[in-house]
N, C-alpha and C positions, 0 to 999 in steps of 0.2 A: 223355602225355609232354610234358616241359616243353621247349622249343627257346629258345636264348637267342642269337635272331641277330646279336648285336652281341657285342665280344668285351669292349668298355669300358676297352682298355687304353690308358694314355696315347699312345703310339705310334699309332694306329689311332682317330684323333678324327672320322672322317666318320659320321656316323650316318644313320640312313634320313629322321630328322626334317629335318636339316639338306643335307641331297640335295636333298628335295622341294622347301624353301625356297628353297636357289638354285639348282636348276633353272627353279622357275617365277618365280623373281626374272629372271631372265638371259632367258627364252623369250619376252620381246616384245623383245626384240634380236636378233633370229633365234637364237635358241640360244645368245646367249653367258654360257655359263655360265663365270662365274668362281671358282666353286668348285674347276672340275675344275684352278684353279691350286693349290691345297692339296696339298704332299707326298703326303697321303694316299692324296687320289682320284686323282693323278698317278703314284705307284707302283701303282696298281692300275689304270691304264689303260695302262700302259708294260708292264706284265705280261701283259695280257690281248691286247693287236694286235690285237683287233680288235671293234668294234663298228658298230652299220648304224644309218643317218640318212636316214629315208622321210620324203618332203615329195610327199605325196599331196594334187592341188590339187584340188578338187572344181568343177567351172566356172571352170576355170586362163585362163590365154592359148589363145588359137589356136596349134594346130601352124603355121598359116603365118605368122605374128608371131614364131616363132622358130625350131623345129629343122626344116621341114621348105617352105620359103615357096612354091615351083612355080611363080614368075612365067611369065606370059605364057598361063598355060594358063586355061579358065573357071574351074577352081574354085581357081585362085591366090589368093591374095592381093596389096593393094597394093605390098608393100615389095620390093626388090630382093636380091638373092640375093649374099653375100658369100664368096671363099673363104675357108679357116681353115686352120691349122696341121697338118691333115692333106690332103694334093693328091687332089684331085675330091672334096672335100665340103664346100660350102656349106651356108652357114646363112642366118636374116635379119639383112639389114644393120644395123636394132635391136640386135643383140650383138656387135659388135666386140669385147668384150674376151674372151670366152667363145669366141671365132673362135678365138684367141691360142692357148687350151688347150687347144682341141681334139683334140688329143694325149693329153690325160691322160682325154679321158671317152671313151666310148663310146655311138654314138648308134643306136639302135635304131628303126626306120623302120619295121619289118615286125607290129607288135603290131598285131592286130584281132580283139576279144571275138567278133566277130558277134553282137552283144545289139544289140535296140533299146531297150531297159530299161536306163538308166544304173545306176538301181541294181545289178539283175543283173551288170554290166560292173563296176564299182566291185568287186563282190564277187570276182568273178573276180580281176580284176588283184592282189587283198590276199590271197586263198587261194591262188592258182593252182586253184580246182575252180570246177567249177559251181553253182547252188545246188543240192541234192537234197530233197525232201520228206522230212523226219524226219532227217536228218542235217546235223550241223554241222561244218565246218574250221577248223580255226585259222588265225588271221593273221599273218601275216609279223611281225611283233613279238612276237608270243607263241611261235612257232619260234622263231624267233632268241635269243629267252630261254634257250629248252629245252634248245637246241646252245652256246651260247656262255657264258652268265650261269653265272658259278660257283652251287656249290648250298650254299657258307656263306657266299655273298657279303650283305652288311647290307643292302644298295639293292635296289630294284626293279630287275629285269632287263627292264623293259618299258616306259617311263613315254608315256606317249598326249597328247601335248596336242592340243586341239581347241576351236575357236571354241564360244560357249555353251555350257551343260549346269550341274552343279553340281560336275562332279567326282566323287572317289571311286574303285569298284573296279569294274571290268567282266570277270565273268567271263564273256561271253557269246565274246570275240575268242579266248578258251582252248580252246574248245570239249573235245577228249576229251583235250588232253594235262594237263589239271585247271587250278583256280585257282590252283596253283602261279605258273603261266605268265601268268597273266591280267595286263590295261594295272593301271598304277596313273593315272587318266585327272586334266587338269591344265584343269579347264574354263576357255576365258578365258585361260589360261597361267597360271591363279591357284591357290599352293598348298591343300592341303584346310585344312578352317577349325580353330583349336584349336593347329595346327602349332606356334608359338611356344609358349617358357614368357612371362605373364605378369611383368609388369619388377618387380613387387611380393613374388613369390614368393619366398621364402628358398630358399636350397640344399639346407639342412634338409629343411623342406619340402617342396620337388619331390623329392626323395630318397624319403621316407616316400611321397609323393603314387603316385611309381611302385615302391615295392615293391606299395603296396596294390594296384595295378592288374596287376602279376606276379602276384601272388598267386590275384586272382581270372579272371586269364587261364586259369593254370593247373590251376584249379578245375575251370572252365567246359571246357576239353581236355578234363581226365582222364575230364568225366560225358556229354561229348559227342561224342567223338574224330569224326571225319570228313575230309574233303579240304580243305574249306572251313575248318574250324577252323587246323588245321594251316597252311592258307596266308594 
């Protein structure tokens, strides 16, 4: 079966190619993608309310550099402890302005994996499981896909960016809810290569270019169906 995720009507100009683009165009400005100012992808996030924005720092800040400083005690740290816009909770004096909002976040104090294995603990925190021998979870991005991301929606419902790598597809963060779900990974914050049409190419051209590549998509489906193909 042939699936034509894109609907190509003038109305509805965001395509999955041009997502990637300026997502990873926008993602070494912390995220600012200015695509999502496009009608398009603007009605389609006006529509949806809601979507999740993980900033998993792998060797981040010290909790006492920021949310949690414990002056005075040995395993404080140097900086002094400031109130914030919510009364009895302190932060580090480093974030005054994040003091301000305090209000609007909620700060969680009680999280401890019990792993001395950072890796192990990493895992946890992005499954919520442990690791199990022969069994995998999915990650909080590939949920959230599952539950939230429409299922005719053109975009990835998951996009990963991550310091180094090449990019690509990661079905491993999908685990049993299939590759449906899986990151579309943005190595570098750099989209995958090919992304672009060449400036050379006629309309013609790329027209023909991608029926041909419909064509033998749909070839390749019908003589191999599978979870993988399909996503």
């Amino acid at each position: 079966m042939h699936c034509d995720y894109a609907c190509h009507s003038p109305e509805h100009t965001l395509s999955r190619r041009r997502f990637l683009a300026g997502a990873a165009a926008g993602a070494s400005g912390l995220l600012g993608f200015n695509l999502f100012n496009q009608p398009a992808a603007a009605g389609a996030l006006a529509a949806a309310q809601k979507r999740v924005l993980l900033i998993f720092l792998h060797g981040g800040v010290s909790q006492l550099e920021t949310w949690d400083p414990k002056p005075g005690t040995d395993t404080g740290g140097p900086f002094r402890a400031i109130p914030t816009s919510v009364p009895g909770t302190h932060i580090c004096e480093l974030l005054p302005h994040t003091a301000r909002q305090m209000h609007r976040l909620a700060l969680v104090r009680g999280i401890n994996t019990a792993e001395d294995d950072h890796a192990k603990g990493a895992y946890l925190m992005q499954t919520g499981r442990r690791e199990e021998p022969g069994m995998a979870y999915p990650h909080l991005g590939s949920t959230v896909a599952k539950l939230l991301a429409p299922d005719d929606s053109p975009v990835p419902g998951y996009v990963h960016i991550t310091p180094g790598g090449s990019g690509g597809f990661n079905r491993s963060e999908a685990a049993f809810l299939g590759p449906k779900y899986a990151s579309v990974v943005l190595g570098d914050g750099k989209p995958p290569v090919n992304l672009l049409r060449p400036q050379d190419l006629t309309d013609d051209a790329d027209r023909r270019r991608n029926d041909l590549r419909a064509h033998q998509d749909q070839r390749f489906a019908q003589r191999h169906p599978s979870a993988d193909t399909e996503a």
